[in-house]
C-alpha positions as a Markdown table, in Angstrom:
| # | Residue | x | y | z |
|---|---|---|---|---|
| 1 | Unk | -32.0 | 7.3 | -0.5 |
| 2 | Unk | -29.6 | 7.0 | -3.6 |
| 3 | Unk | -27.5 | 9.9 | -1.6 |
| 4 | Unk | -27.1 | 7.8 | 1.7 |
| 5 | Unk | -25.6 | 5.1 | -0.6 |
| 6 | Unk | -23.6 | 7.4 | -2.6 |
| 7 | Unk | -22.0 | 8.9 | 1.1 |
| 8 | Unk | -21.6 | 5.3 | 2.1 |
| 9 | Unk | -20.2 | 3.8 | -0.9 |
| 10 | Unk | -17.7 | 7.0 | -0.8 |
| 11 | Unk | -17.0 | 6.3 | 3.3 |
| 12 | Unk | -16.1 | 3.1 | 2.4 |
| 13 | Unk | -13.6 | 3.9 | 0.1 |
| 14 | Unk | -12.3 | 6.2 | 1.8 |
| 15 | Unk | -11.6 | 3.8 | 5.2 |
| 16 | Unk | -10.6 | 1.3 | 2.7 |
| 17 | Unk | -7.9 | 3.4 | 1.0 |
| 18 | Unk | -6.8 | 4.8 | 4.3 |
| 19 | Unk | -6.3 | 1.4 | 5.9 |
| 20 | Unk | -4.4 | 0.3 | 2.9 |
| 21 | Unk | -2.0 | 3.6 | 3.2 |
| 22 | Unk | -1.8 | 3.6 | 7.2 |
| 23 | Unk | 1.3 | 0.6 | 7.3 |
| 24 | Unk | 3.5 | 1.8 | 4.8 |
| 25 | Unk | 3.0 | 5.2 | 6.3 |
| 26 | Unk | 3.4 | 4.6 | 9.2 |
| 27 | Unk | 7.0 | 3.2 | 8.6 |
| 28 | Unk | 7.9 | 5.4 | 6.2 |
| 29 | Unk | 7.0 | 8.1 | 8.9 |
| 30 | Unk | 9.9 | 5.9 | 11.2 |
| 31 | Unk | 12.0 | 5.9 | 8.2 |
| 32 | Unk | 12.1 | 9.7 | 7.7 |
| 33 | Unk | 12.3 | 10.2 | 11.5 |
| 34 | Unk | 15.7 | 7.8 | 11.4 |
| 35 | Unk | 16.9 | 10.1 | 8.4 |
| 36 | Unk | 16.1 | 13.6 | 9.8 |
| 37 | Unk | 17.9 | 12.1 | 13.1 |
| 38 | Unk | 20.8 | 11.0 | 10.8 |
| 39 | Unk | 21.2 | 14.5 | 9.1 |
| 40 | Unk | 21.0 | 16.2 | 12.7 |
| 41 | Unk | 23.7 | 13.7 | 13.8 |
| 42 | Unk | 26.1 | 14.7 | 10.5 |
| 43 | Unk | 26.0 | 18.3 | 11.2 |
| 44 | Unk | 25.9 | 18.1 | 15.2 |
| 45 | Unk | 22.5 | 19.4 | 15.6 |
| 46 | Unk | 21.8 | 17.0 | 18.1 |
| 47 | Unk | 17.8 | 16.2 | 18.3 |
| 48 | Unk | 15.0 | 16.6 | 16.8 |
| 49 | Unk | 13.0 | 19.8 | 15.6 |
| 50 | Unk | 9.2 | 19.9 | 15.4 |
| 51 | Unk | 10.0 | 21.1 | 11.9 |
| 52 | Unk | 11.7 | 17.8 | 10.7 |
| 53 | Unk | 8.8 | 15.7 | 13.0 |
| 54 | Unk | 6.4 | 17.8 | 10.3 |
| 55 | Unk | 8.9 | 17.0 | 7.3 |
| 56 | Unk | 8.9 | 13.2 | 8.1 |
| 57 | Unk | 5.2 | 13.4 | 8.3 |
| 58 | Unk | 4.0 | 15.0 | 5.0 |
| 59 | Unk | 7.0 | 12.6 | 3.1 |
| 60 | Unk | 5.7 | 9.4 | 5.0 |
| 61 | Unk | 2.1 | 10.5 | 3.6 |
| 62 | Unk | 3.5 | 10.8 | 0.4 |
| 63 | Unk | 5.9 | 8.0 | 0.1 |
| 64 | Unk | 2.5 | 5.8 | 1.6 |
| 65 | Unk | 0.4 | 7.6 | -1.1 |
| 66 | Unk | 2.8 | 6.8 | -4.1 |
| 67 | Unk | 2.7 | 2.8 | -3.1 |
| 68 | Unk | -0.4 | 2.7 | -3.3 |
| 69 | Unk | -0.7 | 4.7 | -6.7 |
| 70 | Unk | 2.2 | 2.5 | -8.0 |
| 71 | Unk | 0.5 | -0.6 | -6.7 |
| 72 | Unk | -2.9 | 0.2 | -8.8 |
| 73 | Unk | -0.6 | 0.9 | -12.2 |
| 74 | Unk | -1.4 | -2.4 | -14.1 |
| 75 | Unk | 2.5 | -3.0 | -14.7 |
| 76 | Unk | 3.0 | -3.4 | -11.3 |
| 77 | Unk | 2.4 | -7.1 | -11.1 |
| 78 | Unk | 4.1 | -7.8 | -14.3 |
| 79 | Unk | 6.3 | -10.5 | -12.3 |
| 80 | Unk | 3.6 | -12.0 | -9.8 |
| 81 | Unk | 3.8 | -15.4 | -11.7 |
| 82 | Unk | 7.6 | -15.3 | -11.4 |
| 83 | Unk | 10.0 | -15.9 | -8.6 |
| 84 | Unk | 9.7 | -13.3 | -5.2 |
| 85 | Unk | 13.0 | -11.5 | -6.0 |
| 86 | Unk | 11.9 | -10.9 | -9.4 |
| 87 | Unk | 8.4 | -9.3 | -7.9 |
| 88 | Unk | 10.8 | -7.6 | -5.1 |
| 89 | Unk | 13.2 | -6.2 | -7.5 |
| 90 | Unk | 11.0 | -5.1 | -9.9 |
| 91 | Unk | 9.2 | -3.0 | -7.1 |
| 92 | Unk | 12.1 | -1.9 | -5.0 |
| 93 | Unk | 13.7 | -0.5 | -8.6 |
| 94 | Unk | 9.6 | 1.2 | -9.2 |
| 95 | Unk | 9.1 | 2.5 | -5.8 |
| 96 | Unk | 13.1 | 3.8 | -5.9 |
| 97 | Unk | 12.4 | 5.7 | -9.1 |
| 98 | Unk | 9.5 | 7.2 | -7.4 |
| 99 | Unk | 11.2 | 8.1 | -4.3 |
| 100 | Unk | 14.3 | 9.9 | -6.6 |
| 101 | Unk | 11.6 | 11.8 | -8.7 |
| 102 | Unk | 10.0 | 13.1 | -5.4 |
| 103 | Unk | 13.6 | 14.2 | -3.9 |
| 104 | Unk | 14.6 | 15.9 | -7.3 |
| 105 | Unk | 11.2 | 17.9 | -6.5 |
| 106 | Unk | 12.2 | 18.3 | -3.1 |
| 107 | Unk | 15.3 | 20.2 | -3.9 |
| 108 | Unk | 13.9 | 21.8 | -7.0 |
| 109 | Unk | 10.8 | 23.6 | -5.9 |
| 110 | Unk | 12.8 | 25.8 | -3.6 |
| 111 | Unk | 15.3 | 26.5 | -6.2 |
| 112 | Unk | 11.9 | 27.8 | -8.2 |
| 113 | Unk | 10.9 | 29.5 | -5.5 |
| 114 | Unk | 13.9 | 31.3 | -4.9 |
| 115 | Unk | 15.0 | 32.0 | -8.7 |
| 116 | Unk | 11.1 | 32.8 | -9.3 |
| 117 | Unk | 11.3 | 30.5 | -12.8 |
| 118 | Unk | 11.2 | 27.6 | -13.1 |
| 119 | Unk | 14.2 | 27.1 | -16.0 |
| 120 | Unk | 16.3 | 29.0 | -13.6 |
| 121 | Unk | 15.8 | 26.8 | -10.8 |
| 122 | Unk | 16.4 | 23.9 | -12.9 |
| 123 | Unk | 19.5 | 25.5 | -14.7 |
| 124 | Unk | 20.9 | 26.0 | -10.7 |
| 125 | Unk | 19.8 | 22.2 | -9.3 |
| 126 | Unk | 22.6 | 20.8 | -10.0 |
| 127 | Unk | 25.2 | 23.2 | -8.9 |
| 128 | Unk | 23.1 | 24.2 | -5.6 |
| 129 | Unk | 21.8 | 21.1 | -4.6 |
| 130 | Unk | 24.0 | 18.9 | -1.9 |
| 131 | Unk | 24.6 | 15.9 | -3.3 |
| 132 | Unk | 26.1 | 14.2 | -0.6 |
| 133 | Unk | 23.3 | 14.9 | 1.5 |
| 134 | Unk | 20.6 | 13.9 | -1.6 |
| 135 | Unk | 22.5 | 10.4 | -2.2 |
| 136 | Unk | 23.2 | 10.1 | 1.5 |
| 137 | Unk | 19.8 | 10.1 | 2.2 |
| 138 | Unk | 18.7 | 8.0 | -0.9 |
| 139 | Unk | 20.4 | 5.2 | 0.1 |
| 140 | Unk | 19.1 | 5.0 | 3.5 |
| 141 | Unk | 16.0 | 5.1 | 2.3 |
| 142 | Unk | 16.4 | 2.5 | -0.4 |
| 143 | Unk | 18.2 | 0.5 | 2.3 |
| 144 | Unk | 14.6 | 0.1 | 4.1 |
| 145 | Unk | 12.5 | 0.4 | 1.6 |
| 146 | Unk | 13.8 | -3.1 | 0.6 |
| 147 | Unk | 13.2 | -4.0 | 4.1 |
| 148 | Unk | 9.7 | -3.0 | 3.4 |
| 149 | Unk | 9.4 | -4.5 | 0.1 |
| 150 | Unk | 10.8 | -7.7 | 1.5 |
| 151 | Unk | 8.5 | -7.6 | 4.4 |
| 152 | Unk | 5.3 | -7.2 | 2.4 |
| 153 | Unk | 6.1 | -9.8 | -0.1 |
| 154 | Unk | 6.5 | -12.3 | 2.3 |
| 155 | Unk | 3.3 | -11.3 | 4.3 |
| 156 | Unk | 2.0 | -12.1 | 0.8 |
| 157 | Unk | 3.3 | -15.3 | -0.4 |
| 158 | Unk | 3.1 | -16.7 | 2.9 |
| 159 | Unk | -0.4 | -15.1 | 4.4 |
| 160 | Unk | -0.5 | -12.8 | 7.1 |
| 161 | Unk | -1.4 | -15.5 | 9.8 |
| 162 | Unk | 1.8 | -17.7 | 8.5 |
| 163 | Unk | 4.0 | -14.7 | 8.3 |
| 164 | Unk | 3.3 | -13.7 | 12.1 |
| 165 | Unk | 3.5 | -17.5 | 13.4 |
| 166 | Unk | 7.2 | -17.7 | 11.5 |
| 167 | Unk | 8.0 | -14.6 | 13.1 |
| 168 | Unk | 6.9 | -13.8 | 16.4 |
| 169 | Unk | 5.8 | -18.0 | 17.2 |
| 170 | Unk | 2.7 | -19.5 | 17.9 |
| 171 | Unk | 1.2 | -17.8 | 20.2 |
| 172 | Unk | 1.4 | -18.5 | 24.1 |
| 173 | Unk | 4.5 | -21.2 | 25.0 |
């Protein structure tokens, strides 16, 4: 009996931690898609590949993963008694530090890979890595993942019920 409860205490979680994840994934997964289409567009490869569809994927899963990791760190809500733009800043400036941490991985673990040692591939990041494509990208990214932030804390100070009346109306007119 106490294993039934165990599986459903653990099933719960699980749907409850997945539910929490499945928004900002889900527009992080339109955010990378807009960024792999932006990169095509810079070097004239017109369209999209099922390998940048798979790219956008595993970094909306992790970009949705790390919110909710830096949403459980107790610091998080150092300025929920504050103004919203503090709480926004402070989160945008968090989640952007994540996001840079995760790109500096991106570009280093094939640089490991490739050098097979990881001091080499560190001593060749910055002369190998594009940096107008790593910046290019980092701003687009930050530039909606203040959308995002924005977004959210409204849907919070305002209540998810008020936030969709004041943007999509009432109802039926």
């Amino acid at each position: 009996k106490s294993k039934g409860l165990y599986m459903s205490k653990t099933l719960a979680f699980i749907k409850k931690e997945f539910l929490e994840m499945l928004p900002p994934t889900i527009y992080f997964y339109v955010v990378f898609h807009i960024l792999m289409f932006t990169r095509s567009l810079l070097i004239q490869e017109y369209g999209l590949t099922i390998q940048s569809s798979f790219v956008a994927i595993i970094g909306a899963l992790i970009v949705g993963k790390a919110i909710l990791i830096a949403d459980a760190l107790p610091f998080v809500t150092m300025f929920r008694d504050k103004r919203l733009i503090y709480n926004l800043i402070w989160k945008t400036v968090l989640y952007a530090s994540l996001v840079l941490l995760f790109q500096c991985l991106e570009e280093l673990i094939p640089l490991i890979s490739k050098y097979g040692s990881f001091s080499i591939g560190v001593e060749n990041f910055i002369e190998e890595t594009k940096w107008h494509k790593f910046w290019g990208s980092f701003i687009v990214f930050l530039l909606f993942l203040v959308i995002y932030n924005l977004t959210v804390g409204m849907m919070e100070a305002l209540g998810r019920q008020k936030f969709f009346e004041v943007f999509l109306g009432k109802g039926k007119e």
